[in-house]
C-alpha positions as CSV (number, residue, x, y, z in Angstrom):
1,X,12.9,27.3,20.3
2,X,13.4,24.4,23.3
3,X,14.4,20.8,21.9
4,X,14.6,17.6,23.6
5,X,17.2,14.9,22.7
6,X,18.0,11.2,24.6
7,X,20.4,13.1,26.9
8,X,20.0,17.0,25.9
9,X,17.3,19.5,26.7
10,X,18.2,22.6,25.0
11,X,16.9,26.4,24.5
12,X,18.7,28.1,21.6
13,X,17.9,31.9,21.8
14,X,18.5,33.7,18.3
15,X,21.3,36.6,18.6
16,X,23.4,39.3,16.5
17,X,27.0,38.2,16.8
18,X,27.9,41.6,18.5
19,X,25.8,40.6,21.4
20,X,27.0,37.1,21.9
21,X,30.3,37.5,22.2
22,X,29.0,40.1,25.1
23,X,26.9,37.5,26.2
24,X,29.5,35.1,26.4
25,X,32.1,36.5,28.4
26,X,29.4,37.2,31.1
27,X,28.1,33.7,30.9
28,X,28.9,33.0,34.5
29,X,26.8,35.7,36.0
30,X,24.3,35.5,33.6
31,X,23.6,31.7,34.6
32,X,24.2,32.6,37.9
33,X,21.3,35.3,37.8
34,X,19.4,33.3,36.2
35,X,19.1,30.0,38.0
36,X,18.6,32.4,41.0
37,X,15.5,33.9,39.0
38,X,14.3,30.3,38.4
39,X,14.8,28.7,42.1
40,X,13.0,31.7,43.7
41,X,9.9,31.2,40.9
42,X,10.0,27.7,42.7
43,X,10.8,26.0,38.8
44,X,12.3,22.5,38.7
45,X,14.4,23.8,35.3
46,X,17.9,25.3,36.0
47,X,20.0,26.4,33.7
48,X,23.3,23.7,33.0
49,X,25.4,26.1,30.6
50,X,25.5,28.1,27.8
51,X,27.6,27.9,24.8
52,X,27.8,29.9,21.2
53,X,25.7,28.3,18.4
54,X,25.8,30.0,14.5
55,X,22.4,31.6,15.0
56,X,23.2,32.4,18.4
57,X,23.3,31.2,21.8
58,X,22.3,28.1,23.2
59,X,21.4,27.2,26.9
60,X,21.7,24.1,28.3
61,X,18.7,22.6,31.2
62,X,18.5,20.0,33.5
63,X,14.5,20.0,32.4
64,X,12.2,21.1,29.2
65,X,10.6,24.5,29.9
66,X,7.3,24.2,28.7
């Protein structure tokens, strides 16, 4: 699910708890890898942060991914 606010664009990615505090704790390499998957696809979204949400875990973009 992506949403846009005035200031936020969002990507909240639904998660068991067990995984997310995995997640979590590798969140630096994760956004790492990740915004290194996105520059070398040539995208204009990278990847801010990513925090725990209640449903699971939410990432953070400078840009909407359509």
């Amino acid at each position: 699910m992506t949403t846009k606010g005035s200031s936020r664009k969002q990507v909240i990615i639904l998660i068991n708890s067990d995984n997310i505090s995995r997640y979590i704790k590798n969140s630096l390499v994760h956004v790492t890898n990740i915004n290194r998957s996105l520059r070398n696809a040539k995208s204009e979204v990278l990847m801010d942060f990513i925090h725990s949400d209640p449903l699971g875990i939410m990432i953070v973009t400078n840009k909407v991914s359509l």
